[in-house]
N, C-alpha and C positions, 0 to 999 in steps of 0.2 A: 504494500500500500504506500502511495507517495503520499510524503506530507507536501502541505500546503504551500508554506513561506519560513522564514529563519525570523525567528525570535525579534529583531529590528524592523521588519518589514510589516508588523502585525497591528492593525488601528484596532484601539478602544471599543467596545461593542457598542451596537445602538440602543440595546435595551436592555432595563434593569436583570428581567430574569426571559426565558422564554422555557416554555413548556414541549418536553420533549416529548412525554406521553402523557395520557391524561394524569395528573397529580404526582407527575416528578418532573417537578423545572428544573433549569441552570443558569445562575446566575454570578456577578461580580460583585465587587465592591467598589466599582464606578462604570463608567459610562460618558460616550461623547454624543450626544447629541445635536446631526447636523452639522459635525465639520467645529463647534461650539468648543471651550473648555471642556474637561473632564469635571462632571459633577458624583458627589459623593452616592451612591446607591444605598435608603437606609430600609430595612425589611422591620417592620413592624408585625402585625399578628397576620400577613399574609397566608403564611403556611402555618401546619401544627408542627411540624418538624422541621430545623434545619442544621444542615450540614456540614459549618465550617472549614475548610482546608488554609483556610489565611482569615485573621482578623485584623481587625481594626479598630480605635474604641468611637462611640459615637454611629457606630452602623446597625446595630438591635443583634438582634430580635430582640422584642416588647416582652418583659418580664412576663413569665405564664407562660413560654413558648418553648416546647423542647429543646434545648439548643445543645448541640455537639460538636465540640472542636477537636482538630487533629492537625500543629500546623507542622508543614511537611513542605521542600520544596520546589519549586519546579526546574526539577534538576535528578540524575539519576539518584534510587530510596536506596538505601541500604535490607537486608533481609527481615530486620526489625520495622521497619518505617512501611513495607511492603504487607506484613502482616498485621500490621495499624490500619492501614489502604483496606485488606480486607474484611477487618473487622467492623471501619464504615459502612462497604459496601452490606454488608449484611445489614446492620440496623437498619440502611434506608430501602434496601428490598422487603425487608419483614414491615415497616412501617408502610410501606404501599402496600403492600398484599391486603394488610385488615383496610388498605382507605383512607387513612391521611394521608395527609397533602404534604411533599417533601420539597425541600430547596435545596440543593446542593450548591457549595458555590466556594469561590478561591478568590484571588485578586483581581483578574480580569474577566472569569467563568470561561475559562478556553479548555487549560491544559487539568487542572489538579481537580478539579469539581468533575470536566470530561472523562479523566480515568475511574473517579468514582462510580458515575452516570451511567458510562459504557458498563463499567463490571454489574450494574445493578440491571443492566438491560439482557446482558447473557446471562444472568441467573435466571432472568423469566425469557430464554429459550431464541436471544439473538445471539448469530454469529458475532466476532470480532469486528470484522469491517462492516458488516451489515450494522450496528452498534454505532459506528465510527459511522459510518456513513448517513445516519439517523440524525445523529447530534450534528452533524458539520450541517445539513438541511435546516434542521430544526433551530439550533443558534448561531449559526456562523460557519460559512465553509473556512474560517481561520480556526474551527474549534482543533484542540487536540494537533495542533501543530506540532509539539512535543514528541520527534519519532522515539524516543526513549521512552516515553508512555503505550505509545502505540504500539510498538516491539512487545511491552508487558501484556496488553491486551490480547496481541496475535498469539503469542507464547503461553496464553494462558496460566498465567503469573497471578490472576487473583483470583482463580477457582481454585487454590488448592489451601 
């Protein structure tokens, strides 16, 4: 699978979150709207779960709102960091299966949010690229630009 663009090349997304399947979005912690500055992306009680892979302080979720951090970077995980990765992926697959509503998201929702997203989308029975190709649609064909994630995805690095 080709990735997209190098890391330099990659503009800010246009929107807060986008919904990849029904009740599991992806999103960042900012946003350029229109060519505009980057404005702050702040998640209040949108979803019942969300996902952190990068915070920030001043971005929510609104007290009352599941909130899980795991901050890890967008750069190759060590084996430790890789079985953190999976252990997201499962809470935000077992929280869509009963029906809340999940946010996944990182610093710009491309790379670290998308390897979440994607493993959470081959546990309910997509392929790797088929996953990767869902997300790049759904938020951005710069999503998961990261071939080092991708490799994890194809390799099947977080079903095990």
């Amino acid at each position: 699978m080709r990735v997209r663009r190098s890391f330099s090349e990659v503009p800010s997304p246009r929107n807060r979150w986008d919904e990849i399947v029904p009740g599991l979005s992806m999103g960042g912690h900012e946003m350029r709207g229109r060519g505009g500055p980057a404005e702050p992306v702040v998640v209040r009680a949108e979803f019942e779960v969300v996902c952190s892979l990068h915070t920030s302080p001043g971005h929510g979720p609104s007290p009352g709102v599941e909130h899980h951090v795991l901050e890890i970077p967008d750069a190759p995980l060590s084996e430790e960091q890789l079985a953190e990765v999976r252990r997201m992926v499962w809470l935000a697959h077992t929280s869509l299966a009963v029906g809340r509503s999940v946010l996944v998201r990182c610093h710009s929702g491309y790379n670290r949010s998308g390897l979440v997203v994607a493993g959470v989308l081959m546990l309910g029975g997509y392929g790797a690229e088929e996953a990767v190709a869902l997300i790049r649609e759904q938020r951005s064909p710069y999503a998961l630009h990261n071939s080092t994630f991708v490799k994890y995805l194809v390799r099947g690095l977080l079903r095990e």
